[in-house]
C-alpha positions, 0 to 999 in steps of 0.5 A, spaced: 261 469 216 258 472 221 251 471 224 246 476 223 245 478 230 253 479 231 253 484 225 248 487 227 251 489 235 258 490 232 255 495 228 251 498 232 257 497 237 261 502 232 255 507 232 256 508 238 263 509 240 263 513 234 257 518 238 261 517 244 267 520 241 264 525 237 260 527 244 267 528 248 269 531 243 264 537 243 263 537 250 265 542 254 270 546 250 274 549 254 279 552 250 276 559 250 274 558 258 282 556 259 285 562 255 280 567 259 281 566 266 287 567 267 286 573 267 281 573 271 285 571 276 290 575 275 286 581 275 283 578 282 290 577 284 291 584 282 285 588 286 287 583 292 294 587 293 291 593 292 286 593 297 291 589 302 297 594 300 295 600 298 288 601 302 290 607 305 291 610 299 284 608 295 280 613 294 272 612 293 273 612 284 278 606 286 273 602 289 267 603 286 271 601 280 274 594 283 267 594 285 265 594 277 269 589 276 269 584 282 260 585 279 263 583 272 268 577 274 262 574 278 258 574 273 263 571 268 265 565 273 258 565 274 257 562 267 263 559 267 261 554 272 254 552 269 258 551 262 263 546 266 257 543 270 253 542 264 259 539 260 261 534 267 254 532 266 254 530 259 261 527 260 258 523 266 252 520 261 258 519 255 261 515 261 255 511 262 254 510 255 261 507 254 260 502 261 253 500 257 257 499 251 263 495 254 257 490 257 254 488 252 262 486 248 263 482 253 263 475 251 257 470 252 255 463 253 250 463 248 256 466 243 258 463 238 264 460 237 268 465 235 271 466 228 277 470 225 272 475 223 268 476 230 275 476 233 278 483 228 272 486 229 271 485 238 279 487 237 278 494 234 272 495 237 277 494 244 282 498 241 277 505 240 274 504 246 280 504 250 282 510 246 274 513 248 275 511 255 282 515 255 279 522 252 273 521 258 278 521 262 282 526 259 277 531 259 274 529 265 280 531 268 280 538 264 273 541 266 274 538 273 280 541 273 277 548 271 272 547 275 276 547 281 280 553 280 273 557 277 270 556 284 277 558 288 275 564 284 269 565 285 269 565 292 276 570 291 270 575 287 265 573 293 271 574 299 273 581 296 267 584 294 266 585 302 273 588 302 270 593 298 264 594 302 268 594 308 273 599 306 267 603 301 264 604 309 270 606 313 272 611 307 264 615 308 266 614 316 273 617 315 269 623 311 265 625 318 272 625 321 278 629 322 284 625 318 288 631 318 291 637 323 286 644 322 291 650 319 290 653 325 295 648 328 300 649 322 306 646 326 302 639 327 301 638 319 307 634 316 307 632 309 307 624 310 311 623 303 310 614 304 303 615 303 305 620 297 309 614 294 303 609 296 298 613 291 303 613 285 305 605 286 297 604 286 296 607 280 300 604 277 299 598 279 292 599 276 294 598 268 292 592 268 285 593 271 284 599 266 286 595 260 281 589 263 275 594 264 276 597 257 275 590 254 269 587 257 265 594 256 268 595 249 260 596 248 260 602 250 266 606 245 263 602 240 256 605 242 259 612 242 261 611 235 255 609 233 252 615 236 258 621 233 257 617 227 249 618 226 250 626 229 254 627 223 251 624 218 244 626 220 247 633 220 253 635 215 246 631 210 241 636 211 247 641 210 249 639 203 240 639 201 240 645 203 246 648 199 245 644 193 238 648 193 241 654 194 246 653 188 241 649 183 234 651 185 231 656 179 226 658 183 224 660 191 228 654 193 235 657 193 234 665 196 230 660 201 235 655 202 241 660 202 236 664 208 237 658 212 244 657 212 245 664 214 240 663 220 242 666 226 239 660 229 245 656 227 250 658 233 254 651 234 253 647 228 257 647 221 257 644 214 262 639 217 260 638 224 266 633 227 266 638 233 259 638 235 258 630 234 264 630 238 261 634 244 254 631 243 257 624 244 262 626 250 257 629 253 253 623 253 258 619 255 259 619 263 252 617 263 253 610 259 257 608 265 256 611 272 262 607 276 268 607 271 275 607 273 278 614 275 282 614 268 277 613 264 272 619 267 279 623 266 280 621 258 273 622 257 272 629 262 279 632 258 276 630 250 270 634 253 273 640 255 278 640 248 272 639 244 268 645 248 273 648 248 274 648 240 266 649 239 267 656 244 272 659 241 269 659 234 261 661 237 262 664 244 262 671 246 270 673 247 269 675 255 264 668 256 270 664 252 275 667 257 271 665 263 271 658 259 278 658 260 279 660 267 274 654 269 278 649 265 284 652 268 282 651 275 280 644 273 287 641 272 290 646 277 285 644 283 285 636 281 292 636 280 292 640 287 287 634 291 291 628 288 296 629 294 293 624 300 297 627 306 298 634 303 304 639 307 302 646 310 303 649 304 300 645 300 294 645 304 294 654 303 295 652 296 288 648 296 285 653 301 286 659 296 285 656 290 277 654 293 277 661 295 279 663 287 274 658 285 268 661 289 270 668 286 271 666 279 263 662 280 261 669 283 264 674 278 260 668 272 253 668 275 254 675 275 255 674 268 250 670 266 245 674 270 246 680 265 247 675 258 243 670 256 249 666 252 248 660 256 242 655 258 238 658 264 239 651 268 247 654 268 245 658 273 243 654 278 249 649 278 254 656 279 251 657 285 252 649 287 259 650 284 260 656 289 258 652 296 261 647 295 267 650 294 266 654 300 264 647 304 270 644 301 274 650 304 272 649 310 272 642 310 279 643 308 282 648 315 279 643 319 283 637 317 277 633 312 282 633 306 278 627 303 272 630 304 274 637 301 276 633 295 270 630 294 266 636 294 272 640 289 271 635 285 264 634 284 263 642 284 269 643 278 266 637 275 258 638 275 260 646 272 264 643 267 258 637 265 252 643 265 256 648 261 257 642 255 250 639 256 247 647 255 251 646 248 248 639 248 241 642 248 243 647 243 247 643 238 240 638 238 235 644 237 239 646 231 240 639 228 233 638 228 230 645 226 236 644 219 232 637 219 225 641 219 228 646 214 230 640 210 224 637 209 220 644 208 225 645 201 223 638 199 215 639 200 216 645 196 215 650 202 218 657 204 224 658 209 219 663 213 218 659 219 215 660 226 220 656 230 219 658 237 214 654 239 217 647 237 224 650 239 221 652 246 217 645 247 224 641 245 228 645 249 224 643 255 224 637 253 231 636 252 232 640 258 228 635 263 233 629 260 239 633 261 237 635 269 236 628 270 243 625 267 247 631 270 244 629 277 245 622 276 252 624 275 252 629 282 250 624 286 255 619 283 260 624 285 259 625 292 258 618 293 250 618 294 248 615 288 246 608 290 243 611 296 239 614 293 237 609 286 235 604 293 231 609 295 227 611 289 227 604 287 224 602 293 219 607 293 217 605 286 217 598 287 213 597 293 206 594 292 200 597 293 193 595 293 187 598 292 181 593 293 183 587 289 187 591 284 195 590 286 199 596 283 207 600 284 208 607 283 213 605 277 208 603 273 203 608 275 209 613 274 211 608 266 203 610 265 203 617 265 209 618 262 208 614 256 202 617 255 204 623 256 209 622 251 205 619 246 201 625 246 207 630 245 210 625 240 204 626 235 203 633 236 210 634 234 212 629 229 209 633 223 214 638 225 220 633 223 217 633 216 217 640 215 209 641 217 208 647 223 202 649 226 203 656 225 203 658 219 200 655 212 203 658 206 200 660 200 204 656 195 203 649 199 202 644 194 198 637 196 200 633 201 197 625 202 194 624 209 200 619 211 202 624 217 194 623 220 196 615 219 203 616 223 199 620 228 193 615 229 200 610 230 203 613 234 197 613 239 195 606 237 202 604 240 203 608 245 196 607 248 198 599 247 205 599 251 203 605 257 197 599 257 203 594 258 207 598 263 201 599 267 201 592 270 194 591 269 190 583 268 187 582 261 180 581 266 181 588 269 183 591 262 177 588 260 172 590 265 175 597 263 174 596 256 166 594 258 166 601 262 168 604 256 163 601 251 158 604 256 160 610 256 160 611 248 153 608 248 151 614 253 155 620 251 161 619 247 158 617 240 160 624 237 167 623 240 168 615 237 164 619 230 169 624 229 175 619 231 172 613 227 170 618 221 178 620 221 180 614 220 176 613 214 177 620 211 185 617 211 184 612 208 178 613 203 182 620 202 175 625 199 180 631 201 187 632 202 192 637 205 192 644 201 185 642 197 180 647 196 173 645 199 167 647 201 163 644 205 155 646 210 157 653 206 163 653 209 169 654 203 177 654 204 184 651 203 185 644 208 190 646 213 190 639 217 187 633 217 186 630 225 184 626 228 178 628 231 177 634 226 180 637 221 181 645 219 181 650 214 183 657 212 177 661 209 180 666 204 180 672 209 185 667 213 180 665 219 181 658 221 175 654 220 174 647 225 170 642 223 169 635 226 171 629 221 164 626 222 161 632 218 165 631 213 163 625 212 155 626 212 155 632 209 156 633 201 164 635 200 165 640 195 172 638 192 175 644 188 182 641 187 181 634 187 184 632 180 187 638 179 187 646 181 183 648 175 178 652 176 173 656 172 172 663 174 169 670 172 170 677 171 165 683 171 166 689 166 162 695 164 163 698 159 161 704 155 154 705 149 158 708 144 164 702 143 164 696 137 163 691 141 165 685 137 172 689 137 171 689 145 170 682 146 176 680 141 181 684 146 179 681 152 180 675 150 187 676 147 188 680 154 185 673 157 189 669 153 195 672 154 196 671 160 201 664 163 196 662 168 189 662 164 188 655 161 188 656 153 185 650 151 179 652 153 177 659 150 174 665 153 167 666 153 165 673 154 157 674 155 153 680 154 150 680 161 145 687 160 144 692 156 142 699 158 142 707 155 149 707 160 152 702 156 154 694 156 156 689 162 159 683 160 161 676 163 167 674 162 168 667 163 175 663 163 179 657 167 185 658 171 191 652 172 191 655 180 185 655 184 190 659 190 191 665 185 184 667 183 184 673 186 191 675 184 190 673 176 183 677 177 186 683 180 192 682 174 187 681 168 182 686 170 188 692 171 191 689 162 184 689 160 183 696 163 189 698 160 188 693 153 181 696 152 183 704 153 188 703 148 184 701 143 179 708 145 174 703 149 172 707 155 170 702 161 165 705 167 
């Protein structure tokens, strides 16, 4: 038998062997690294040939696209080589461990004799850590080795990222220069048919760059799936309610819902909107990705053109849709024409003349757009731009600066062709979202008659704003000028300034405003996603809950909090404004933080909601809005009535509508002397009663109000089951009544 301390320390000898094992094992899993970098050193090996044979041919897409992936390897071999240090660590502790564990095996004076069970357990205990120390080793062996090859790549990365800059800087200088003989020198321009060669070998050799491009940024096609996806359901949504009340509703609901399928408003979409969703996602698509290969951009800018040219062909004018075709024409015959980098004399008269029909084609189209609105009005600006630019690459072409006229033809035909489809954008979003208000009007119960222009104006220049900015990120990438002018306004936006002892950018003022500004639009807005309008208040609108002001105060609450945030300010200079705040509310603003907090309690609490009849400091009407300051109503002449929150709160609240839109009213009649007058009061009230929209549960109560020599006034006093249509019942009794008692040959005065 073995001693007790022996048992214990071969026990935990195994224990540990066991940890170590499970440690090496686990550590430093380079299965997935092994299988990856090959192809990055493929790739690299495939971009260094490139620049090293074909150098002469690479035009600025080529580099900026080897630039993107020279970013992305370096990065991914930056995580690879911190994965493999950490594992080398870990496999360095194991080691030490296992080196400790071999010590305290090592036998001893103070052992005891040994013992046939000692020595089995010693020699299995040998076996295992001899195989321990072979899967350090092993494994050691591995990630040293990865470690080797990530770090030649990584300075591969690092080595052909100056070629690029190198090369990306001589192509702008190249730019400023001649390259070629000028036209008026024809018997010194000779095709240079190697150099032809050369451009078609590079992109060939290209593919698997292209392939590797798409698989690291997978992100981008699943994201515009996402968004095509969403549009379409969004959309092709709103169109089945609406034509399911068109079809089912019994009542106003269908001519309604019928009068807004039929709406001129909808000018691109449809009930089944693949076309439009595809527009609204290749429209966005060049912006997720500003520096792709030049295949890349080429796929995407050709589905866009078939997809607005499926869309113009069913909702443009004929004579817009023919310059539509004229423009896709010279897109494919001007690129196909530029792709020569050493053109011949005739090639050269061939890209002159299509520049010159290209200038002539954006005159004869502006003139268009000058005389029919079909199109956005920020179109008209970038024809202009189309029209210089085709000029200067004319005369960038006659005298010998090919690659400079390619860029500015390339950038003319592309800015034309994104501006075109990002006025159909613009178009296709407004009309989605008025389907979504018409949507939510059906379902609240409200008319189709809608005031649309004051919110289609506001979301047109908003929308208008964003797609400026895309178009000129997506200019200013084509002639190269993009990331000087990102390091310029980022600069200029990131610079700190300081005002006393407070530090501050010109971003985050810049983040400040803009999110207060939004917060602001966002609130006045929203009601109208759910079918709510400032414009008009019908008369049949039913009730509706204070929820829209709890959005709204949200809206602000969250806004206020994150422009508070961007604003960069320190909890104590927050506070210090805070306390100036407070000051001033005890100075002058009591009413204002009155009325604001009376809103709250008036959402919550709720006394009145939307479409109530209350009256309130004698003032009496229908609840238009409940804001968050003050609230309006709409007397009966149809005068807006605007009170603060905080006198509805103070004062008595006359709630007419609050349980439900009973109402009692009353009616005057006069009637002659010489009438029975039990009989006259029988056939009122049948007249009353008779009527759908007085309530029969209650009987009529008509009271002799005066006698005199010329007869009986009587009060008739009835409930009506709708506050809204009072005076409209009263009008039509009056008239049955009228009608009721002349039959029977009681004359009314």
């Amino acid at each position: 038998m073995l001693p007790d301390s022996l048992a214990r320390r071969i026990e935990k000898a195994y224990f540990t062997l066991s940890r170590i094992n499970g440690a090496a094992r686990s550590s430093a899993d380079t299965q997935d690294l092994s299988e990856d970098l090959p192809q990055v050193e493929e790739n690299l090996e495939t971009i260094r040939q490139n620049l090293a044979h074909f150098g002469s041919v690479e035009d600025v897409k080529q580099l900026q696209m080897y630039r993107v992936l020279l970013e992305d390897m370096q990065e991914q071999l930056s995580d690879w080589r911190t994965v493999l240090a950490n594992g080398n660590q870990q496999l360095t502790a194991t080691q030490a461990r296992l080196d400790t564990l071999a010590t305290e095996l090592a036998p001893t004076t103070a052992q005891p004799a040994a013992t046939t069970a000692f020595d089995q357990a010693v020699a299995r205990l040998r076996t295992d850590q001899d195989r321990a120390t072979a899967l350090l080793a092993r494994r050691r062996h591995a990630v040293t080795s990865l470690q080797t090859r990530v770090s030649v790549a990584y300075i591969q990365v690092l080595e052909l990222q100056d070629v690029v800059r190198e090369q990306m800087g001589r192509f702008s200088h190249a730019n400023q220069q001649v390259e070629l003989p000028p036209l008026w020198q024809p018997d010194r321009i000779v095709a240079n048919e190697q150099m032809s060669a050369l451009v078609r070998q590079s992109y060939a050799a290209q593919r698997s760059l292209v392939g590797y491009y798409f698989t690291e940024h997978w992100g981008y096609w699943v994201l515009m799936v996402v968004v095509a996806g969403g549009f379409f359901g969004w959309v092709s949504r709103s169109y089945r309610f609406l034509r399911r009340a068109a079809v089912e509703g019994n009542s106003t609901a269908a001519p309604a819902a019928t009068l807004v399928l039929t709406d001129h408003r909808l000018h691109y979409l449809r009930p089944v909107p693949v076309a439009a969703s595809l527009l609204v996602v290749f429209s966005l698509a060049p912006f997720l990705d500003l520096q792709p290969p030049a295949t890349y951009t080429d796929l995407l800018q050709l589905l866009l053109l078939l997809t607005l040219t499926a869309l113009g062909w069913r909702s443009w004018p004929r004579s817009l849709f023919w310059y539509w075709l004229a423009i896709v024409g010279a897109f494919f015959v001007l690129n196909l024409t530029y792709a020569q980098r050493a053109p011949g004399l005739g090639a050269r008269w061939a890209m002159l003349l299509l520049n010159a029909g290209a200038v002539a084609l954006g005159w004869r189209l502006w003139g268009y757009l000058r005389q029919h609105r079909v199109l956005a009005g920020f179109v008209k600006p970038v024809v202009w731009l189309f029209i210089g630019l085709n000029g200067l690459a004319l005369l960038a072409n006659a005298t010998g600066r090919v690659s400079l006229a390619k860029m500015f033809t390339t950038t003319a035909i592309f800015g034309l062709t994104q501006v075109i489809a990002l006025s159909a954008f613009v178009r296709i979003v407004t009309e989605a979202f008025y389907l979504q208000v018409q949507r939510s009007r059906q379902a609240g119960g409200l008319g189709a008659q809608l005031h649309f222009g004051k919110m289609e104006s506001g979301l047109r220049r908003g929308l208008t704003a964003v797609v400026g900015v895309l178009w000129l990120m997506l200019f200013t990438t084509n002639l190269n000028l993009y990331n000087l002018c990102y390091r310029v306004i980022a600069g200029t936006l990131t610079a700190t300034h300081k005002l006393g002892s407070t530090t501050f950018t010109l971003g985050s003022l810049l983040l400040f405003v803009s999110i207060i500004f939004l917060t602001i639009q966002l609130q006045k807005y929203v009601g109208y996603f759910f079918g709510e309008t400032e414009d008009d208040f019908s008369a049949e609108t039913d009730r509706k809950g204070t929820w829209m002001v709890a959005i709204r105060l949200s809206i602000l609450a969250v806004g206020l909090f994150l422009a508070t945030l961007a604003s960069g300010l320190p909890v104590d200079k927050i506070a210090i404004v805070l306390g100036a705040l407070g000051v001033g509310i005890g100075l002058g603003l009591q009413n204002i933080i009155n009325n604001l907090v009376s809103g709250v309690i008036l959402i919550f609490e709720r006394p009145f909601q939307v479409g109530d009849y209350i009256e309130v400091k004698g003032q009496t009407g229908r609840v238009k809005d409940i804001g968050i300051r003050s609230s309006k109503l709409i007397s009966q002449a149809g005068s807006e009535i605007i009170l603060p929150n905080g006198d509805l709160l103070s004062n008595h609240v006359i709630n007419w509508t609050l349980s439900n839109n009973h109402i009692r009213t009353e009616l005057a009649l006069n009637l002659g002397p010489e009438i029975d007058l039990d009989e006259a009061r029988r056939l009122i009230s049948e007249e009353i009663l008779k009527n759908p929209n007085t309530l029969h549960k209650i009987a009529p109560e008509i009271l002799l109000s005066n006698v005199a020599t010329t007869g009986y006034d009587l009060k008739a006093l009835f409930w009506i089951n709708n506050i809204r249509q009072e005076q409209v019942l009263k009008s039509e009794l009056l008239a049955g009544i009228h009608q009721r008692l002349t039959q029977a040959g009681i004359a009314m005065r």
